[in-house]
C-alpha positions as CSV (number, residue, x, y, z in Angstrom):
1,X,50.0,71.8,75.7
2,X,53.2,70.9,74.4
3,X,54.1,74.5,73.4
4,X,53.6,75.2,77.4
5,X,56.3,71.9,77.7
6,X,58.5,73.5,75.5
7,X,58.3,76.6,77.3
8,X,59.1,75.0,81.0
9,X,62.0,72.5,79.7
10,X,63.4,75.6,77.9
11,X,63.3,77.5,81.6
12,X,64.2,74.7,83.2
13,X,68.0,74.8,80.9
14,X,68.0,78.4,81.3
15,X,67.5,77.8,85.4
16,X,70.2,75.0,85.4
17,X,72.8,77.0,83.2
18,X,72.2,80.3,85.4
19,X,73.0,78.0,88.3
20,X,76.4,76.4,86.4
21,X,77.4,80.0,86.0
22,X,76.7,81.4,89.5
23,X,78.7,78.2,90.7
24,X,81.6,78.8,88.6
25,X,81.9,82.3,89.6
26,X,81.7,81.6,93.1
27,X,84.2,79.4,92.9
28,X,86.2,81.7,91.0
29,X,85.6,84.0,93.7
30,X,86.5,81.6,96.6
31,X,89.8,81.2,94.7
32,X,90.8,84.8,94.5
33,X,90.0,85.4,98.2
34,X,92.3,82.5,99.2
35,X,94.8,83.9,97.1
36,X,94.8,87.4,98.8
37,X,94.5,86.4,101.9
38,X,97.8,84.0,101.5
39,X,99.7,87.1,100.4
40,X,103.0,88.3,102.0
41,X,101.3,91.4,102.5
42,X,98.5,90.1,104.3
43,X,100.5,87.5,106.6
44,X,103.0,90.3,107.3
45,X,100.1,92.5,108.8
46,X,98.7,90.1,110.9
47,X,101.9,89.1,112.4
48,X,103.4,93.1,112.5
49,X,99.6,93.7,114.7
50,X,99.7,91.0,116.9
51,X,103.3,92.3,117.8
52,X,102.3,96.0,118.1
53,X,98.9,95.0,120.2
54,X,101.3,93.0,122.7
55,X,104.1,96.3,123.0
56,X,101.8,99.1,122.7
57,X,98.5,98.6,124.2
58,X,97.0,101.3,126.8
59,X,98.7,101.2,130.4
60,X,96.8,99.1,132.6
61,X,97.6,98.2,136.1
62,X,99.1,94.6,136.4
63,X,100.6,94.6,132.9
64,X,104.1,95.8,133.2
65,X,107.1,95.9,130.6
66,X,109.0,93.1,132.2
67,X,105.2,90.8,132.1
68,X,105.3,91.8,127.9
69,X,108.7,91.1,127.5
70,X,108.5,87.3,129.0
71,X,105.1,86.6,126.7
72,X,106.9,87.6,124.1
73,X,109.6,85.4,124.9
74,X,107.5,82.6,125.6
75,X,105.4,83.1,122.6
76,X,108.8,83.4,120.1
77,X,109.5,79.7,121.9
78,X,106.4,78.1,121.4
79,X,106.9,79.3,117.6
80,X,110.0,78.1,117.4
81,X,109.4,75.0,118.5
82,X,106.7,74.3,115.9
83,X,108.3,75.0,113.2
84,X,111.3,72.2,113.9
C-alpha cells in the first residue's frame, strides 16, 4: 500500500513539473510571437499592403481613380489626427 502511495505522489510531481515546463515554454513562446510581430519588418508589410490593396485592386465599376485618391486622403487625415 504505501509503495502504490509512493508511486502516485511521485507521478503526481512528475505531472505538476511537466505542466511548470509546458507553461514556461508557452510563455516563452507567447513572448517571441509578440516580438516578431512588433518588428519593422512586419509593421512595414501591413501598412505597404493596405496601401497597394487600396491603388491596385481589379477595375470594378463605381471605383474610379479620383474615388481612391480622396480615401486615401481621408484615411492619411484620420491618421494624422491621431497621432497629435
Amino acid at each position: 500500500m504505501l509503495l502504490k502511495l509512493n508511486r502516485l505522489n511521485q507521478m503526481l510531481v512528475h505531472s505538476q513539473d511537466e505542466l511548470s515546463t509546458l507553461k514556461q515554454f508557452s510563455d516563452q513562446l507567447q513572448h517571441r510571437i509578440r516580438q516578431l510581430e512588433s518588428s519593422r519588418y512586419i509593421r512595414l508589410k501591413k501598412a505597404i499592403g493596405k496601401y497597394k490593396k487600396l491603388f491596385f485592386r481589379k477595375k470594378t465599376p463605381g471605383h474610379r481613380p479620383i474615388q481612391r485618391l480622396i480615401s486615401f486622403y481621408v484615411s492619411s487625415l484620420v491618421k494624422l489626427e491621431a497621432r497629435f
